[in-house]
C-alpha positions as protocol buffer text, in pm:
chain_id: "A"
residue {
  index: 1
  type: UNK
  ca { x: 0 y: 0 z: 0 }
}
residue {
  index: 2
  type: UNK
  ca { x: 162 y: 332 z: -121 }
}
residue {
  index: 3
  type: UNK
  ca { x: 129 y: 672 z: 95 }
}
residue {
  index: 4
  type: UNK
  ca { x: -175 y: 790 z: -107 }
}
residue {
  index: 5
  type: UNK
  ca { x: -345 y: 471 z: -65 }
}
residue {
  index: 6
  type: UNK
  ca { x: -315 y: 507 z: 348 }
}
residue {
  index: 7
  type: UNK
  ca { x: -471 y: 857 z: 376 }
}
residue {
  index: 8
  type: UNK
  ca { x: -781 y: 776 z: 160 }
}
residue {
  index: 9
  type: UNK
  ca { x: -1042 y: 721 z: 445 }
}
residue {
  index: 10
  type: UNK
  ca { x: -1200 y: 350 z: 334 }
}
residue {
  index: 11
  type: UNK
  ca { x: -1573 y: 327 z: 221 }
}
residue {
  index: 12
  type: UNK
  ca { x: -1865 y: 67 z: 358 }
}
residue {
  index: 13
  type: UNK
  ca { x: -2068 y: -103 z: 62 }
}
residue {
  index: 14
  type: UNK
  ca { x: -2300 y: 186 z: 33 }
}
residue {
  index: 15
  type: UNK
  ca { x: -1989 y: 408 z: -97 }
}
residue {
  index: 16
  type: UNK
  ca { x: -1996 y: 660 z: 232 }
}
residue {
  index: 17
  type: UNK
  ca { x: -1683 y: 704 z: 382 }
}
residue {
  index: 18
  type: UNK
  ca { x: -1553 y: 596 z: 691 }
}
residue {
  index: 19
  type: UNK
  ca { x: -1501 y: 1033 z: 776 }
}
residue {
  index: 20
  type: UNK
  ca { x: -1873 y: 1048 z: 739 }
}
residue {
  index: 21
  type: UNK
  ca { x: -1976 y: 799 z: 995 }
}
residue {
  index: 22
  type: UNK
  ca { x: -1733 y: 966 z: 1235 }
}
residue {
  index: 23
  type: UNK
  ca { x: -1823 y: 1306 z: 1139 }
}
residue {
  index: 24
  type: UNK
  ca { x: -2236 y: 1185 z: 1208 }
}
residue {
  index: 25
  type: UNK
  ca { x: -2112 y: 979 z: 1552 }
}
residue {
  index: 26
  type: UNK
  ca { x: -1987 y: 1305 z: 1654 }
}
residue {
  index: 27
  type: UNK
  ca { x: -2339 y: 1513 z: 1559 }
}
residue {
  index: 28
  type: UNK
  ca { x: -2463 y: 1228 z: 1770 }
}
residue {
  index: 29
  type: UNK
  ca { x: -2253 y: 1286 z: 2073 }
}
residue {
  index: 30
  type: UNK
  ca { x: -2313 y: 1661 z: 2098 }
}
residue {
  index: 31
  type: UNK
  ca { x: -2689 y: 1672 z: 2066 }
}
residue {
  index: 32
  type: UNK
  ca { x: -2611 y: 1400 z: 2337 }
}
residue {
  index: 33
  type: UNK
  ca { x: -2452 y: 1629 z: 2510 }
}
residue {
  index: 34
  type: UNK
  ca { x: -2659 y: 1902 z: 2438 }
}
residue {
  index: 35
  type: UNK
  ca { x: -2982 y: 1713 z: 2579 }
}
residue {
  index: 36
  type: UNK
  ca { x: -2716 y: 1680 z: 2937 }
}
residue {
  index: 37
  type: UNK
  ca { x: -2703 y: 2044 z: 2906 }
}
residue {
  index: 38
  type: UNK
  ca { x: -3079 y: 2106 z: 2896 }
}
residue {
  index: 39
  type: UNK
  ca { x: -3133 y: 1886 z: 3171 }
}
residue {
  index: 40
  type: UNK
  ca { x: -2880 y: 2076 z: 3432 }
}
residue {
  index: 41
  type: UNK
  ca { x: -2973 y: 2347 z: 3324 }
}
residue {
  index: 42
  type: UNK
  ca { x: -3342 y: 2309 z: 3402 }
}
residue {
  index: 43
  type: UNK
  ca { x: -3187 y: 2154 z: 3698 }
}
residue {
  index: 44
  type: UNK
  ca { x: -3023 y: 2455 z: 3830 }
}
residue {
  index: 45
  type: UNK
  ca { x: -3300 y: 2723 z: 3917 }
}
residue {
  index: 46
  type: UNK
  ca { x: -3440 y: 2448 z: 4133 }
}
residue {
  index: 47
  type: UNK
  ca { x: -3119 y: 2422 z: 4348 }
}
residue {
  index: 48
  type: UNK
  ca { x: -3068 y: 2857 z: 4349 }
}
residue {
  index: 49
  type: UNK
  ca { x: -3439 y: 2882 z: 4451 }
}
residue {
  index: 50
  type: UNK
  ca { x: -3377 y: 2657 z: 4786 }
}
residue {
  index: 51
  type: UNK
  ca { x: -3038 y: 2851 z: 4821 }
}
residue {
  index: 52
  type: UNK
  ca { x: -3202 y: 3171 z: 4803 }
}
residue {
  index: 53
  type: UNK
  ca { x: -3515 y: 3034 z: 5070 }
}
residue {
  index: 54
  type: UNK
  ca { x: -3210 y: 2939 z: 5255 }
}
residue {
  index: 55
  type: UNK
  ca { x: -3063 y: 3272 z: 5255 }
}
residue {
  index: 56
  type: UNK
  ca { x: -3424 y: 3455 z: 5341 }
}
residue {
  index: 57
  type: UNK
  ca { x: -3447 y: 3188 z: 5593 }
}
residue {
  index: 58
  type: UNK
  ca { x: -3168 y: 3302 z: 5810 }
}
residue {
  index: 59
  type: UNK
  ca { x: -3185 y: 3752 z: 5735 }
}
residue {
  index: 60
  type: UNK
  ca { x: -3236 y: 3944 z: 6048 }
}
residue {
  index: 61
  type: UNK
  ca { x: -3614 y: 3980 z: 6104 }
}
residue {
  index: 62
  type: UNK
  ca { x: -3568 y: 4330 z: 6130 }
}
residue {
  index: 63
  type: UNK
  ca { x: -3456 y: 4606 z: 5882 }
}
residue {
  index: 64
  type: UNK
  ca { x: -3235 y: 4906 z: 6014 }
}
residue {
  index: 65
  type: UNK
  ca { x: -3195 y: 5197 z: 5753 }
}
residue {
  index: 66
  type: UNK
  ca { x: -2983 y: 5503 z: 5809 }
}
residue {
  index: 67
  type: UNK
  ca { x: -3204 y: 5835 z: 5651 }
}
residue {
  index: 68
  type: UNK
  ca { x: -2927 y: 6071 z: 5760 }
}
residue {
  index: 69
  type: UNK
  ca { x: -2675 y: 6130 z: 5750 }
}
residue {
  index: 70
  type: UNK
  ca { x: -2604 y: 5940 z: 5424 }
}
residue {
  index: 71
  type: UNK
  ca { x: -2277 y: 5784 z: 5351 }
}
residue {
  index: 72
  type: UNK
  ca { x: -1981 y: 5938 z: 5313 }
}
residue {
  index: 73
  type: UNK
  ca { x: -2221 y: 6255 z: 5335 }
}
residue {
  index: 74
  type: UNK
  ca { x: -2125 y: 6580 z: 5454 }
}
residue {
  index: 75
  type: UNK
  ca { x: -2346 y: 6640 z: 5769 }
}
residue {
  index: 76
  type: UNK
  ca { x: -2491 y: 6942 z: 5971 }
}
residue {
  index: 77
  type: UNK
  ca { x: -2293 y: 7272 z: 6022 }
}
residue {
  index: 78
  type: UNK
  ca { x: -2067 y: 7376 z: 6277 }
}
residue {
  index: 79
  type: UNK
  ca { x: -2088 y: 7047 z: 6473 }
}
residue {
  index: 80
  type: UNK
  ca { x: -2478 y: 7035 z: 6411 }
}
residue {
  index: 81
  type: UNK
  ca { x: -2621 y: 6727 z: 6218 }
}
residue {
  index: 82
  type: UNK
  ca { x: -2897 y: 6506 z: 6220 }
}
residue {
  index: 83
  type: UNK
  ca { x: -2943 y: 6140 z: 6279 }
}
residue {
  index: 84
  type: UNK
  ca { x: -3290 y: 5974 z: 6180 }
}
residue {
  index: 85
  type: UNK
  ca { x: -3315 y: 5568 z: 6109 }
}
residue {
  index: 86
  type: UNK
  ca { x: -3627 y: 5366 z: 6052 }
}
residue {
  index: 87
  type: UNK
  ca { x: -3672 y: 4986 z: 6162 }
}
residue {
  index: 88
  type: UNK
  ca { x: -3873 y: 4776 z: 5961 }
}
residue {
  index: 89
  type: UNK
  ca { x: -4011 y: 4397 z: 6011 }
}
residue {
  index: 90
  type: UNK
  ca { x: -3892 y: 4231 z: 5730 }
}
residue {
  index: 91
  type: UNK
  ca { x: -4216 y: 4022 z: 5763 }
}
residue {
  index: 92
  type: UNK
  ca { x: -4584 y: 4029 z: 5923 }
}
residue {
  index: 93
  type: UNK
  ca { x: -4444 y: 3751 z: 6185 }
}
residue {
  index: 94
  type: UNK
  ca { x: -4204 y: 3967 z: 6322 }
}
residue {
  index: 95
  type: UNK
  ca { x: -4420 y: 4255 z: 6387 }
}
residue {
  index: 96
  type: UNK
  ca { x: -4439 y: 4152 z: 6771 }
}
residue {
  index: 97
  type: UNK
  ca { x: -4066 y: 4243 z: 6759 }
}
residue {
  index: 98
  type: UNK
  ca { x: -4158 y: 4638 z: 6671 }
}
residue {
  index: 99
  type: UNK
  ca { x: -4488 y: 4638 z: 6860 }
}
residue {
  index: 100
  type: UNK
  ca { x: -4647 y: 4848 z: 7165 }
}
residue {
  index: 101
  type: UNK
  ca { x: -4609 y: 4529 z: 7389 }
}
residue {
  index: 102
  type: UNK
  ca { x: -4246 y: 4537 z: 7343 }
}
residue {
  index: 103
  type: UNK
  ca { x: -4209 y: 4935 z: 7389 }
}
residue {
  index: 104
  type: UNK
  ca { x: -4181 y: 5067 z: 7067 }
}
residue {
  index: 105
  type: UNK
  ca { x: -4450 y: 5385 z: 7029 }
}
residue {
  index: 106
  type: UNK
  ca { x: -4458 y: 5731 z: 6946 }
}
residue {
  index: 107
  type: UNK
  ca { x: -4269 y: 5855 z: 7193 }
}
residue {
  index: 108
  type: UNK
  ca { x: -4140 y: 6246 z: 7242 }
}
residue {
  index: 109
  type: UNK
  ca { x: -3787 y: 6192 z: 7480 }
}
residue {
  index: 110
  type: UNK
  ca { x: -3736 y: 6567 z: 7580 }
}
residue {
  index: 111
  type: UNK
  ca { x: -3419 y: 6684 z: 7643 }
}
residue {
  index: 112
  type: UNK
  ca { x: -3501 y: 6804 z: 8012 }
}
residue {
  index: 113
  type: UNK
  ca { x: -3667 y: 6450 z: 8093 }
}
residue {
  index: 114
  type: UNK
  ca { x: -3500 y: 6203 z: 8336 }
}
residue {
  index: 115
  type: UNK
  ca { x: -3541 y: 5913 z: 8010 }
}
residue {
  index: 116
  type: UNK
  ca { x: -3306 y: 6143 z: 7793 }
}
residue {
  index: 117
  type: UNK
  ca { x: -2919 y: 6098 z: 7801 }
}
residue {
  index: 118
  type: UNK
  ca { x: -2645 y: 5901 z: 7663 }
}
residue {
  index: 119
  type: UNK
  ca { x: -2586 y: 5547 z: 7757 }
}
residue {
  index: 120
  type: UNK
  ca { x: -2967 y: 5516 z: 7819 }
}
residue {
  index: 121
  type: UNK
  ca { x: -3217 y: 5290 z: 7641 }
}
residue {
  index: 122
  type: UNK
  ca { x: -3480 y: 5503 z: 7394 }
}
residue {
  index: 123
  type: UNK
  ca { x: -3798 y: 5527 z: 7575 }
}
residue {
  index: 124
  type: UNK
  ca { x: -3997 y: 5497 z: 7202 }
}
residue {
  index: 125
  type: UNK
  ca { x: -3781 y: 5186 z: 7081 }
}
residue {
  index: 126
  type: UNK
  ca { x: -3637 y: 5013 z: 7382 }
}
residue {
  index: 127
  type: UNK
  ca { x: -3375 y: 4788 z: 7143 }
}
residue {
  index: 128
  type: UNK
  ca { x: -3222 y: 5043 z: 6951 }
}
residue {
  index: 129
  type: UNK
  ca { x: -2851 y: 5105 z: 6965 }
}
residue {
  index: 130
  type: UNK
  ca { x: -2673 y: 5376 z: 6823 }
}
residue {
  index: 131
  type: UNK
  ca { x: -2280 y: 5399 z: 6877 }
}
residue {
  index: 132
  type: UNK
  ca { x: -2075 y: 5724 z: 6717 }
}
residue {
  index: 133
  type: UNK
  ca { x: -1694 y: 5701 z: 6694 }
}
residue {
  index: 134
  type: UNK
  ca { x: -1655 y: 6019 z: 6799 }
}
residue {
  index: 135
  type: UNK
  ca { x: -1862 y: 6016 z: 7096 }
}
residue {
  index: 136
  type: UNK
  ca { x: -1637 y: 6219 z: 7391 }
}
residue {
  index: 137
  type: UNK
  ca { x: -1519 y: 6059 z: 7709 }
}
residue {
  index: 138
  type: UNK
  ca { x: -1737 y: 6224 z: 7894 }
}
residue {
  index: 139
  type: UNK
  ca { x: -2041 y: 6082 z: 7741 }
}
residue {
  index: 140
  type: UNK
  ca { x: -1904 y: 5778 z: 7774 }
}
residue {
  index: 141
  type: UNK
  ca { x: -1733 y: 5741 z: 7477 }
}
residue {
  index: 142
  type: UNK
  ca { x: -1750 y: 5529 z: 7163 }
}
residue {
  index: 143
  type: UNK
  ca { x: -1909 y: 5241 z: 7315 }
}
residue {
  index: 144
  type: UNK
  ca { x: -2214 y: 5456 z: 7462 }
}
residue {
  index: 145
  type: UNK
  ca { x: -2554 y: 5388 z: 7340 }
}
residue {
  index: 146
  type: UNK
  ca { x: -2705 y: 5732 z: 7219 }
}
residue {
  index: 147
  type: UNK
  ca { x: -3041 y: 5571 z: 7154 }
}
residue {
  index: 148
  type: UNK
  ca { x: -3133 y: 5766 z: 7497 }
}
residue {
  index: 149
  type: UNK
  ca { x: -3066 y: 6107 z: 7312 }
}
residue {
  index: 150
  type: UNK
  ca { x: -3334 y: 6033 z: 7017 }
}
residue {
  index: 151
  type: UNK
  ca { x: -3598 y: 6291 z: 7038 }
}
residue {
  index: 152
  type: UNK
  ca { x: -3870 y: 6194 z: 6810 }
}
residue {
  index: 153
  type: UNK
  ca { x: -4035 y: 5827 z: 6751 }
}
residue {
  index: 154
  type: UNK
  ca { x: -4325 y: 5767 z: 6528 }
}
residue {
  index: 155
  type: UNK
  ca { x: -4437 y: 5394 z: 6451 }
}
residue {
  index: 156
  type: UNK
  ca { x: -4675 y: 5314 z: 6161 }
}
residue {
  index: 157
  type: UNK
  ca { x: -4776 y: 4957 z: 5970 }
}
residue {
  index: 158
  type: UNK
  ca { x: -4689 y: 4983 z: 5614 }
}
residue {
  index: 159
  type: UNK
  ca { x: -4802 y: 4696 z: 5356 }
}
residue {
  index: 160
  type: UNK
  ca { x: -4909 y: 4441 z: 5692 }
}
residue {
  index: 161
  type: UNK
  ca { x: -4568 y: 4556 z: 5865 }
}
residue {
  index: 162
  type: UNK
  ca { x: -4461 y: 4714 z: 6154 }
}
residue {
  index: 163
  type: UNK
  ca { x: -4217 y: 5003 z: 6081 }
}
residue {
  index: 164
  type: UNK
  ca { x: -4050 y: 5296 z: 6321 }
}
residue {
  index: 165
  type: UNK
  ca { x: -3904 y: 5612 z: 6222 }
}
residue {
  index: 166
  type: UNK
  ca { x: -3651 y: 5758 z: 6518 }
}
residue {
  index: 167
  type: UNK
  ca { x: -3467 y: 6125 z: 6523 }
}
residue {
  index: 168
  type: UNK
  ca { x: -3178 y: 6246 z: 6689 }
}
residue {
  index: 169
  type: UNK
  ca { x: -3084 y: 6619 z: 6661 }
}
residue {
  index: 170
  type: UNK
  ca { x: -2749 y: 6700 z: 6817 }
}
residue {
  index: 171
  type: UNK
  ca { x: -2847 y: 6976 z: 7063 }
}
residue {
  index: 172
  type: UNK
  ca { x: -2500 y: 7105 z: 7108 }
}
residue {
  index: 173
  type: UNK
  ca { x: -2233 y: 7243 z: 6822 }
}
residue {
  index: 174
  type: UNK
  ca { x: -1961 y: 7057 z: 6802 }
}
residue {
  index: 175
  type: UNK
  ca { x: -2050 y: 6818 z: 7135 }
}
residue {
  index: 176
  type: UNK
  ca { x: -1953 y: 6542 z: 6862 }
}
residue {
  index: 177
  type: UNK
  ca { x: -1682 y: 6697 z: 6707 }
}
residue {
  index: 178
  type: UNK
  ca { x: -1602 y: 6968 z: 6384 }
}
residue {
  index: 179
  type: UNK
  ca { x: -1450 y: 6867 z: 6054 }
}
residue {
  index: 180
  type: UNK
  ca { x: -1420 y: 6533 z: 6180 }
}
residue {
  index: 181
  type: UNK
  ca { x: -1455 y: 6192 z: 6010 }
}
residue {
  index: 182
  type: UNK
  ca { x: -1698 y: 5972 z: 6209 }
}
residue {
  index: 183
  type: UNK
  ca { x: -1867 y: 5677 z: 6166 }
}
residue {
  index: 184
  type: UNK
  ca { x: -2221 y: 5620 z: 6291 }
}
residue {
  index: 185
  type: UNK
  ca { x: -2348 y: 5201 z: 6414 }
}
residue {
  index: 186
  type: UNK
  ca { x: -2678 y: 5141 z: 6404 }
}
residue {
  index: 187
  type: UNK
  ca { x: -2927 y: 4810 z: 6498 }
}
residue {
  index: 188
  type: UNK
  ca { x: -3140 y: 4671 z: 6696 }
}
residue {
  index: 189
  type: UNK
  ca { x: -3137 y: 4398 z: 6969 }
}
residue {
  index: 190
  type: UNK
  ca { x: -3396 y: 4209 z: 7162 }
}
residue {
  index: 191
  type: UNK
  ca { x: -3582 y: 4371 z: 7479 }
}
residue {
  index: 192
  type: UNK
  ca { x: -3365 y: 4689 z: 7602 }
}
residue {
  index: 193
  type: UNK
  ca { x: -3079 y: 4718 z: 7445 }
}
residue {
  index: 194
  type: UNK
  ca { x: -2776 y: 4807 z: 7691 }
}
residue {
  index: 195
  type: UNK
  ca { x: -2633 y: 5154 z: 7764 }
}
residue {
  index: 196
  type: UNK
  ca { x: -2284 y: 5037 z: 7714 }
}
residue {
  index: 197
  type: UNK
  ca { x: -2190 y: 4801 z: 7394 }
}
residue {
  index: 198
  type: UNK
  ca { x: -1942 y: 4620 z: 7248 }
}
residue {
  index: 199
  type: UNK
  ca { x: -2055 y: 4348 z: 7006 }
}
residue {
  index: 200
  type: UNK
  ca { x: -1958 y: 4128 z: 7210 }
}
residue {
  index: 201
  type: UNK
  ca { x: -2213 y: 4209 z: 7500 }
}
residue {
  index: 202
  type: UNK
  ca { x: -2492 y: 4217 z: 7190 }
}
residue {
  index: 203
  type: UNK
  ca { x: -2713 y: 4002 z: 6982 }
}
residue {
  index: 204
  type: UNK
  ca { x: -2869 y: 4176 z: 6650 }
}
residue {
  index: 205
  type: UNK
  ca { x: -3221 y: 4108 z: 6540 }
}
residue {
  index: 206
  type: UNK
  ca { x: -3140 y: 4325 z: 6277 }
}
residue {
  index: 207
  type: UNK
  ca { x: -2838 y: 4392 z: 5989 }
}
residue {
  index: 208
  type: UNK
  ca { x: -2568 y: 4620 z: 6138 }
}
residue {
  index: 209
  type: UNK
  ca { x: -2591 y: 4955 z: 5933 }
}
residue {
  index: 210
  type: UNK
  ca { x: -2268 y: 5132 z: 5921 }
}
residue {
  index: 211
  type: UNK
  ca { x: -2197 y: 5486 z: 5803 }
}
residue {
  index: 212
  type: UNK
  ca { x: -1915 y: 5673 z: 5735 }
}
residue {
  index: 213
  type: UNK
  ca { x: -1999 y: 6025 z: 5713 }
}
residue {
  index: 214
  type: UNK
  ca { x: -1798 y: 6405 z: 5749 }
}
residue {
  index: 215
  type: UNK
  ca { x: -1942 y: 6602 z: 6076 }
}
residue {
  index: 216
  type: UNK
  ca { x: -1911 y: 6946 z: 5895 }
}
């Protein structure tokens, strides 16, 4: 057999080459494979879907979110800025979380009342906790809880849920600092949250918001 004769591909009775039943074994294998394809993929949305309950399953039942001051915001003037979060149940089942039985109402702490001061519980929303780095020594620092200082609370139910809105106007300029970076920790634990935190000495119910924000 010469050279030439070796690189002709051989032919079956019916004159088709021996290149043509590989080239048609091969169509075979990839709609094979194909069909595999089809099947994981309709496979797949299945197995995200329970990943994704999963996920839901274990989120925070409540919802902090930071109004003001916005991140990476410049806030107030001359030491004088606002702070106003809302809680929200992330579901009808945990509205007994944000309810009247457990404390939270509207609520008006006034400065001159015995209920209003740092490293104090919020009268209107007993589990809120709301740590400033620059809080000064002498209001107990970092680690105080300024959910006592909140002035305003309103509660309302929106869409079957329970939901809060809380306010905290800095009374004095510059108590908190001037042209200062600071960075403002906000959630919500269960019962009365404690004047004095460290996450250590704290359980969220809720995400942990975290802003960094300019005290103008």
């Amino acid at each position: 057999m010469d050279v030439a004769t070796a690189v002709v591909p051989p032919t079956n009775q019916k004159g088709t080459s021996m290149h043509s039943m590989l080239s048609r074994a091969r169509g075979r294998a990839m709609l094979g494979l194909a069909i595999i394809g089809l099947a994981t993929a309709s496979i797949l949305p299945a197995t995200t879907a329970g990943a994704s309950s999963s996920y839901r399953h274990h989120t925070p039942p409540i919802r902090v979110r930071v109004l003001t001051p916005h991140r990476h915001g410049q806030a107030g003037a001359n030491g004088v800025f606002n702070v106003d979060v809302s809680l929200l149940a992330r579901r009808p089942s945990a509205n007994h979380l944000l309810s009247a039985a457990t404390g939270y109402r509207p609520f008006f702490n006034s400065p001159t009342a015995s209920t209003f001061g740092p490293g104090m519980p919020d009268p209107g929303a007993p589990g809120l906790v709301v740590l400033l780095s620059t809080t000064p020594a002498m209001a107990g620092g970092p680690h105080a809880n300024l959910a006592g200082v909140f002035q305003l609370n309103a509660v309302e139910r929106v869409r079957g849920r329970n939901r809060t809105f809380n306010d905290w106007q800095v009374g004095v300029p510059g108590f908190f600092g001037t042209n200062v970076n600071a960075t403002l920790t906000v959630f919500v634990v269960s019962g009365t949250a404690p004047g004095h935190v460290d996450m250590s000495n704290v359980h969220p119910i809720s995400n942990v918001a975290r802003v960094h924000f300019h005290i103008v």
